[in-house]
C-alpha positions in Angstrom: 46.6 76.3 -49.1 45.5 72.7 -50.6 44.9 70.9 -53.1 40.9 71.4 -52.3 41.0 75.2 -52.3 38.7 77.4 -54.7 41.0 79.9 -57.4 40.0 82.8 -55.8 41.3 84.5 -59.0 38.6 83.4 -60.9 35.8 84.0 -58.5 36.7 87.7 -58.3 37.0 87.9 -61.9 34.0 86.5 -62.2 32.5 88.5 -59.3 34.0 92.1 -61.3 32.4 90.8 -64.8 28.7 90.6 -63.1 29.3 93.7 -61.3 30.4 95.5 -64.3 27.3 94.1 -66.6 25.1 95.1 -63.9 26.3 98.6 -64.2 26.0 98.3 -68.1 22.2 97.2 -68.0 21.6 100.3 -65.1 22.5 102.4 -68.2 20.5 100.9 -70.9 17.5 103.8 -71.7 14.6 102.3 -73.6 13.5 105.4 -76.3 10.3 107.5 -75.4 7.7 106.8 -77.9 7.4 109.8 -80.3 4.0 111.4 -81.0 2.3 108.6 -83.8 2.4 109.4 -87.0 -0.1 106.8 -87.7 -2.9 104.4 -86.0 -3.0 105.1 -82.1 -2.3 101.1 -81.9 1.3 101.7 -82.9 1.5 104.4 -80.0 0.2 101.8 -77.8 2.4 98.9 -78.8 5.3 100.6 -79.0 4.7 102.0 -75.3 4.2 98.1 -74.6 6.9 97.0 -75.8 8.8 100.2 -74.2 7.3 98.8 -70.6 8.4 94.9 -71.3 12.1 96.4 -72.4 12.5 98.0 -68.8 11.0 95.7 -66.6 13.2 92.6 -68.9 16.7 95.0 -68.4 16.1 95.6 -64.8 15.8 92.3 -64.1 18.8 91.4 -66.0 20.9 93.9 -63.9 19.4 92.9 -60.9 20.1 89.1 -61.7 23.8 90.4 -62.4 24.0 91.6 -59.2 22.2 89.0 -57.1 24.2 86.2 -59.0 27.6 88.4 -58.0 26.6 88.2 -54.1 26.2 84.9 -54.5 29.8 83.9 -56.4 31.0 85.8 -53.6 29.0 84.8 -50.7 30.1 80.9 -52.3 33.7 81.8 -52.3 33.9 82.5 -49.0 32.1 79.8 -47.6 34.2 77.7 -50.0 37.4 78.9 -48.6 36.0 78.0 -44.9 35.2 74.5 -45.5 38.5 74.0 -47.9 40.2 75.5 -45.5 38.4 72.6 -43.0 39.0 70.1 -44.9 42.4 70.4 -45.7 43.0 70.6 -41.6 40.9 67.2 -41.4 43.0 65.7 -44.1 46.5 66.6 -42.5 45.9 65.3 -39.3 44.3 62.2 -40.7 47.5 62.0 -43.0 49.2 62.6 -40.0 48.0 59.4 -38.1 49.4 57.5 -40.9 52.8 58.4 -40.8 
């Protein structure tokens, strides 16, 4: 290809690492809150906290994910309009000559 083209290489490497930390944050279990032994507001915080843990790793997955679409989604697009350019460039070149 040309000089302009994207290392495909790299954006599936990159592509496999998002998908793969995706997977490791779908596996991530916040602990169920034991019976308090205590004041009920430690029961309650601790069920809090629990709540903000999930919602904070599901986004991260799902950020993972999302941003993995998109590295793919811009590789391909990438490749089009490299893949454009370089044609516009060789028969400009091609004028020249």
């Amino acid at each position: 290809m040309s000089k302009f083209a994207i290392d495909e290489d790299e954006m599936d490497d990159l592509g496999e690492g998002l998908d793969s930390l995706s997977e490791v944050y779908d596996d991530v279990e916040t602990p169920c809150p034991v019976p308090a032994f205590g004041h009920p507001s430690l029961d309650e915080a601790y069920r809090e906290f629990a709540d903000a843990a999930t919602e904070r790793i599901g986004g991260l997955s799902d950020w993972c994910e999302e941003t993995s679409e998109a590295v793919s989604d811009t590789s391909q697009m990438a490749e089009e309009t490299d893949g454009e350019w370089a044609k516009q460039f060789t028969s400009q070149v091609q004028k020249f000559q």
